[in-house]
N, C-alpha and C positions, 0 to 999 in steps of 0.2 A: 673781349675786353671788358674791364671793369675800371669803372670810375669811382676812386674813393678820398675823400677830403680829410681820411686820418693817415692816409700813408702815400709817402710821394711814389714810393713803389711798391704796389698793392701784391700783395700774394695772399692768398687762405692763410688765414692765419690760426683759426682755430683745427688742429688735426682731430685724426680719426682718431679715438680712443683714449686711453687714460695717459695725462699729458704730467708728470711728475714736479716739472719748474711751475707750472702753472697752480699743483696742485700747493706747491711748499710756499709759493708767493700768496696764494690766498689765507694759508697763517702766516706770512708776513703784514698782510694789509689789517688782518685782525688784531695780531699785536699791538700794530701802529696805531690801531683805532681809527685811520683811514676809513674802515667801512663804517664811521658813526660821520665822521667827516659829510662825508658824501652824502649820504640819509639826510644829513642838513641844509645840504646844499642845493642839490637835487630838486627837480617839479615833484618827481612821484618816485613810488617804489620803483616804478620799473627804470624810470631814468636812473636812479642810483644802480639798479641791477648792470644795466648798461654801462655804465661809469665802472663799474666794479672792473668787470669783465675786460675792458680794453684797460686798465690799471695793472692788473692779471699776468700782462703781455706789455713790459715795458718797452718803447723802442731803445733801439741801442747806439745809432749813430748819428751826430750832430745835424746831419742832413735831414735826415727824418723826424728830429724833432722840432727844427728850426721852420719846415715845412709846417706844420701844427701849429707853432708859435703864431705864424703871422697870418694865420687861418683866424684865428683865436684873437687878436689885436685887430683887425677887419671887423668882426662881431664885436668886439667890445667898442668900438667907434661907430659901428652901425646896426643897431640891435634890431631895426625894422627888415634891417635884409634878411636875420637869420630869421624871424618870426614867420617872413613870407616865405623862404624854402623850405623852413620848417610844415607850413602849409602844405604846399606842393608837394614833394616827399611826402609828406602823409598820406599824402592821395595818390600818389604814385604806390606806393606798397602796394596798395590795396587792388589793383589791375587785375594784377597775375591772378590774386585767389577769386575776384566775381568771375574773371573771364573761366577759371576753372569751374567754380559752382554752376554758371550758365552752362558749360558744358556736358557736367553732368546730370542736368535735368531734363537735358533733353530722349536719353532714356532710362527716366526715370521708370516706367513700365514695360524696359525690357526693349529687343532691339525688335524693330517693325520687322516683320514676313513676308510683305509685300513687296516688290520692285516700288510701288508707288510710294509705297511708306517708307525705303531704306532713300529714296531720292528726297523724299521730303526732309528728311532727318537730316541727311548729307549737308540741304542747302542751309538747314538748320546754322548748323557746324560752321557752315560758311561764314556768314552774316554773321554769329556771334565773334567769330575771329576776326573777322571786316573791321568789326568796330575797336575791337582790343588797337587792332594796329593803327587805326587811325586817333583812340587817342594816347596810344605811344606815341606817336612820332610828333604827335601837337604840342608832346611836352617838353620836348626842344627848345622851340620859340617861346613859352613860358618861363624855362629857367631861363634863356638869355634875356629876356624883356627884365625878367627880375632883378635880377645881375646887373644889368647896364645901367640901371637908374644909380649906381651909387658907386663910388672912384673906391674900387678898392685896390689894392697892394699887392694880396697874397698871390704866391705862383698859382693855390692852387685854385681860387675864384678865380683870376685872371683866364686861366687854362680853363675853368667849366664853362664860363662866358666863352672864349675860343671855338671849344668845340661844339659846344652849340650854335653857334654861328655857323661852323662847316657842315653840321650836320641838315641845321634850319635851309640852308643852300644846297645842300644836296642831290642830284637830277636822279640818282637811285631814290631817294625816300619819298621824292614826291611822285614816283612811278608805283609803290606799293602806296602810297594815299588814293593817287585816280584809281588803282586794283580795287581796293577796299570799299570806297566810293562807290562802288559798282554794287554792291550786295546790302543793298538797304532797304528796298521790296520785301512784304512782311513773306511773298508765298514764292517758290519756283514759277508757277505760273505766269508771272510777272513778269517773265521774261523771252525770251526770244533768243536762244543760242546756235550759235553754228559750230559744233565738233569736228577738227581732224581725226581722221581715225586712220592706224596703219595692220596695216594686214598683212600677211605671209602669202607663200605663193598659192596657199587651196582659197585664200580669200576671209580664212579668220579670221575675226579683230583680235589682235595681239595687245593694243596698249590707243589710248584716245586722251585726245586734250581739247581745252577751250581756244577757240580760234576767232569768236567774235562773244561779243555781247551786248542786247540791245533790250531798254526797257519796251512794253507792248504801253501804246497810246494807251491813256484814260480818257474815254469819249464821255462828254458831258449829257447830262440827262436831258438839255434841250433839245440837243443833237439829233440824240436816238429817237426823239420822241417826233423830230422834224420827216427823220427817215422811217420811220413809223410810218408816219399820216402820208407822207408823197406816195408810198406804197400802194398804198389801202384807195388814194386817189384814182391811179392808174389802173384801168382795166384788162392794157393788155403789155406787161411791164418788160423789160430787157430782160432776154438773159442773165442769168448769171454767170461770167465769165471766169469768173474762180475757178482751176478744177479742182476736184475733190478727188480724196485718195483714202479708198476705207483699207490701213494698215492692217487692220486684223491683229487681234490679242497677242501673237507671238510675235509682231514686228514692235510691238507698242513696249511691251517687255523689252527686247532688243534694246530700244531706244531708250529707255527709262535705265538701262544698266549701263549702256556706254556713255551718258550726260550726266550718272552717278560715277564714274570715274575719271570724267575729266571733271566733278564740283572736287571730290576728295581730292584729286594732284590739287586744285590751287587753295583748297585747304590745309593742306601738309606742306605747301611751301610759306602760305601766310603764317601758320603753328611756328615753321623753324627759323623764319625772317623772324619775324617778330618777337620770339623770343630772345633770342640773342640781340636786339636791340633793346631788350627789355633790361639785360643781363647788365647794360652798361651803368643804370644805375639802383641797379636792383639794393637795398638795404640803407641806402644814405640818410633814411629818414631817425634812422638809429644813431648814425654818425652825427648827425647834427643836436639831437640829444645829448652828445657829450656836451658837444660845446655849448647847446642851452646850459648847461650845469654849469661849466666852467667860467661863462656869464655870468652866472649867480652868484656864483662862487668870489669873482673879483667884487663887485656890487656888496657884498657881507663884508669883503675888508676894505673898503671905503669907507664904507657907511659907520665903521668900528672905529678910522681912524688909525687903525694899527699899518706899516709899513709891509710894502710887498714888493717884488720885482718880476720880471722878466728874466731870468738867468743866462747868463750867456755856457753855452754847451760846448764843451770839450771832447774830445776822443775819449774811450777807455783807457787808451795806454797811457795816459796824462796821466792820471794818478789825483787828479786834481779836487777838492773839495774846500770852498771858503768860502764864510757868509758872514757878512756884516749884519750884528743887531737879529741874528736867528730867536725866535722864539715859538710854541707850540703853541698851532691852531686850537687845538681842546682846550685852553686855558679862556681863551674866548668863547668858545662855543659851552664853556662854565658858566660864563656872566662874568667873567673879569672884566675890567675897562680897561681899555688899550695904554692907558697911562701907566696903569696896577703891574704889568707885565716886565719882567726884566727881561732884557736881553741880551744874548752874548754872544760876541764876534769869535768863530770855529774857523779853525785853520788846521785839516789835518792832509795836506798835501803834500804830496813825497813819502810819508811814512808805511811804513810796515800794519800798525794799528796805533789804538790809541787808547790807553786806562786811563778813567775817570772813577774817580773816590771823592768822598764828602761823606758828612753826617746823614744821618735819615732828614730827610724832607727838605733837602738844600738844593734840588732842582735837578738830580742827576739823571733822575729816569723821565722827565719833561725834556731835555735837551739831547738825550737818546731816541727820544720820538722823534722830534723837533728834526735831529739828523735824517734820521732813516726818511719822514716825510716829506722834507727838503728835495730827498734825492728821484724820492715818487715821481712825486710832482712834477718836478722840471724832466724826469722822463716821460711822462703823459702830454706833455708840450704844455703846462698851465704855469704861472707863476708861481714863485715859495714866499714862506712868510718870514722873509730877510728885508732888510733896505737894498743891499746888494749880492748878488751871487756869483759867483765861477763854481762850473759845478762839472766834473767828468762821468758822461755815461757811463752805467756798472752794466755788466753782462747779467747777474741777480742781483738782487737783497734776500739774503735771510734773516731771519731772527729767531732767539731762545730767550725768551723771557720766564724765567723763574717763579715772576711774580705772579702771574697770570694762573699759575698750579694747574690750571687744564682741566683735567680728566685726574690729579691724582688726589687722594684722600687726605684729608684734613689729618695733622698729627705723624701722617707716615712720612717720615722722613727719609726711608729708606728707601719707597716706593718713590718718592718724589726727584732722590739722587738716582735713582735705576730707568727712569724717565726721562729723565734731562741727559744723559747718557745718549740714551737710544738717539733723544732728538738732532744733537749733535753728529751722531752718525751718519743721520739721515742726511744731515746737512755735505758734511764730509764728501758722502757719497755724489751728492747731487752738485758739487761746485764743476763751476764753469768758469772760464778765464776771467779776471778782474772784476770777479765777485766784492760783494760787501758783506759782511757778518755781522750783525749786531746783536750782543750778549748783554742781557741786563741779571746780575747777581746768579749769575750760572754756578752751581753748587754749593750756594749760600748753606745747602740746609744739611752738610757734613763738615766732618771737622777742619778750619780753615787749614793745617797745614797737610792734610791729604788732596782736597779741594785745590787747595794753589800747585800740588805738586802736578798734580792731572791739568789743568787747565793750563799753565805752565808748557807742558807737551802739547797743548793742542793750540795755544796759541803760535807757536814756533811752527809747527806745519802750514797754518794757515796761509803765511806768506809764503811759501814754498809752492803750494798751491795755487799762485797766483791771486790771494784772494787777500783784501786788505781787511779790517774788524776795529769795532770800537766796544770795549768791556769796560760796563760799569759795575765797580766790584766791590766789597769790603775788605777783601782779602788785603792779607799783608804780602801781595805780591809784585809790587812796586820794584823792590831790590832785589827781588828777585829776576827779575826781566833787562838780561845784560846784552849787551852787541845788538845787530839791528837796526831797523829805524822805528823807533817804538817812542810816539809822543804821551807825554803823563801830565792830567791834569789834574787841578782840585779846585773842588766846590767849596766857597767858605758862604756863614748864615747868611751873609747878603744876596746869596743867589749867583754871585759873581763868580765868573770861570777863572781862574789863573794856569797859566802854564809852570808846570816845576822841571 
């Protein structure tokens, strides 16, 4: 089992090998300039790497992201909670790898030769695993302690408070605590075992386990010193009634290897208990890095003044997309003041796609981010930078941004239309059911009536493909784009959207 606070139903989500959506969505987030976003937002590099990475990997059904939502609204109402799991989690990560470094130092110079030395090593192994598990399982009752000091909402705080409650009550895990408890004596000696041992019909030991354990008394120094001097008083002193048993070198051996094989059995069961106990919330302290960021995140648009929401999430099949007062985060993260910023209410639900035209510099390729980031966003469970949102999960976002020229050479225009080609195809290739496309000046840089003829065909497939698109264009391809459900917009200098 795995416990995780970004997906209500956790699976791997990162696979083996080269992941192609993961790979096309990471120049989607470049496009969008999302990954400058984040670097802003973010504590550190790695938190934005983090951030990246689950961006990457949108979820897709309203379920999963509503779960995240009110993860994220918890934290944002209670930022001391997240600071102190953030805490814990941090320190939790780090278990598995000391318990592994303790492990391997202990033969650091090679495995002992000795019966004595492979027992000493064993009990080694023991007691550094003792401890692993006892303080796994103490961290139970620390995230619930944590947790219960503050009324939160979400299923899924509600649910890790839960389970750790069942787990903190447990009569299994506080059976491997007293196990654990047991192996806290620096040396084997310190102890006093009793082994079953089972043997076959000539009387070989086949297989041995621990059947008792008891630590040996620490006799204090006045003690000894008491039984010392009565000794030494006595002239003609009791027997010793102890008997004595000299095992001889081969029975001693004997023993040293059958109480090395029952320390290794409750080693190798403490190793795979306690791992998979480990397992439950192995990485959360990553998970909660998001939502540190996504804290900050809301915190920069308060502090701006500019308008943000909660979006409410729709299925794919909705088709749905509309936002009150939309305008692009980088315009802020410019130095604009939140007043400077125009914003326009997008409504491209039901449709097939959507052309947008305007002059240069009238806001067409900001409100193309502005979309595409919208749709991020409210898939990563954070709020967008609307007053109000309806937004339907997309299966991808792509994008082909023109402007951005990539990898092609300044001046080559041919090389630049033989590019933008490819990229398209790539896209083509890689669409998945109720995709989004988004095209900024896609073949700008050949002549507009070859360009509109080609684009033209590849906008028409695009819904066929199950995949919706919004192209910002020069092109005089407006009247050209018949039947359909195909909405067309225009930008005039005031920045202002209008629908034609």
């Amino acid at each position: 089992m795995k416990f995780s606070l970004l997906y209500k139903n956790y699976i791997e989500t990162i696979p083996d090998g080269y992941d192609p959506l993961a790979e096309a969505m990471s120049d989607t987030l470049y496009d969008l300039s999302i990954d400058k976003a984040l670097g802003e937002f973010a504590r550190d590099g790695e938190a934005a790497a983090c951030a990246m990475e689950i961006f990457r990997r949108p979820l897709k059904t309203p379920e999963e992201i509503k779960y995240r939502q009110d993860i994220l609204l918890d934290f944002i109402e209670m930022p001391k909670l997240l600071d102190e799991l953030r805490s814990i989690f941090a320190s939790y990560d780090t278990l598995q790898s000391e318990w592994r470094e303790l492990r391997s130092g202990i033969y650091v110079y090679g495995v002992p030769n000795t019966s004595g030395g492979i027992l000493d090593a064993t009990y080694e192994s023991v007691k550094i695993t003792a401890a692993f598990a006892r303080k796994t399982v103490s961290y139970f009752r620390s995230i619930y302690d944590a947790v219960d000091k503050y009324p939160v909402k979400s299923e899924g705080l509600t649910g890790i408070k839960r389970f750790c409650s069942e787990m903190t009550n447990n009569a299994s895990l506080d059976e491997i605590s007293d196990i654990a408890s047991m192996f806290m004596r620096d040396t084997v000696a310190a102890y006093q075992f009793k082994v079953r041992v089972e043997t076959d019909d000539t009387l070989v030991i086949r297989a041995s386990s621990l059947a008792e354990v008891a630590e040996n008394e620490e006799k204090s120094f006045s003690r000894s010193v008491k039984k010392l001097l009565g000794s030494i008083a006595k002239t003609n002193p009791p027997p010793d009634e102890t008997p004595e048993a000299d095992m001889g070198e081969f029975h001693l051996e004997e023993a040293r290897n059958i109480l090395n094989e029952a320390l290794y059995e409750i080693y190798s069961a403490l190793s795979s208990i306690t791992g998979n106990i480990y397992e439950f919330f192995r990485g959360l302290s990553g998970e909660l890095s998001f939502y540190d960021t996504g804290v900050r995140y809301v915190r920069r648009l308060v502090r701006s003044g500019a308008p943000m929401c909660m979006p409410e999430i729709l299925p794919p099949e909705a088709g749905i997309f509309k936002a009150e007062e939309l305008y692009d985060v980088q315009l802020l993260l410019q130095g604009m003041e939140a007043g400077e910023i125009v914003r326009n209410g997008i409504d491209l639900s039901g449709c097939d796609g959507a052309l947008i035209r305007g002059e240069n510099s009238t806001g067409k390729t900001c409100t193309l981010r502005a979309i595409g980031a919208a749709q991020l966003f409210a898939q990563a469970g954070l709020p967008v930078c609307a007053k109000a949102a309806r937004i339907s999960a997309r299966g991808m976002v792509f994008c082909q941004f023109s402007s951005a020229e990539k990898d092609f050479d300044a001046g080559d225009a041919a090389g630049r239309f033989e590019g933008e080609v490819k990229e398209l195809a790539r896209i083509i290739d890689n669409l998945v059911p109720h995709s989004l496309v988004l095209l900024n000046e896609t073949f700008q840089t050949t002549a507009y009536s070859e360009g509109a003829a080609g684009m033209r065909d590849i906008l028409e497939v695009l819904p066929l493909a199950g995949a919706a698109y919004v192209f910002v264009t020069h092109m005089p391809i407006f009247d050209k784009m018949k039947g359909g459900k195909v909405k067309k917009l225009q930008f005039g200098e005031d920045y202002r959207i209008k629908e034609l």
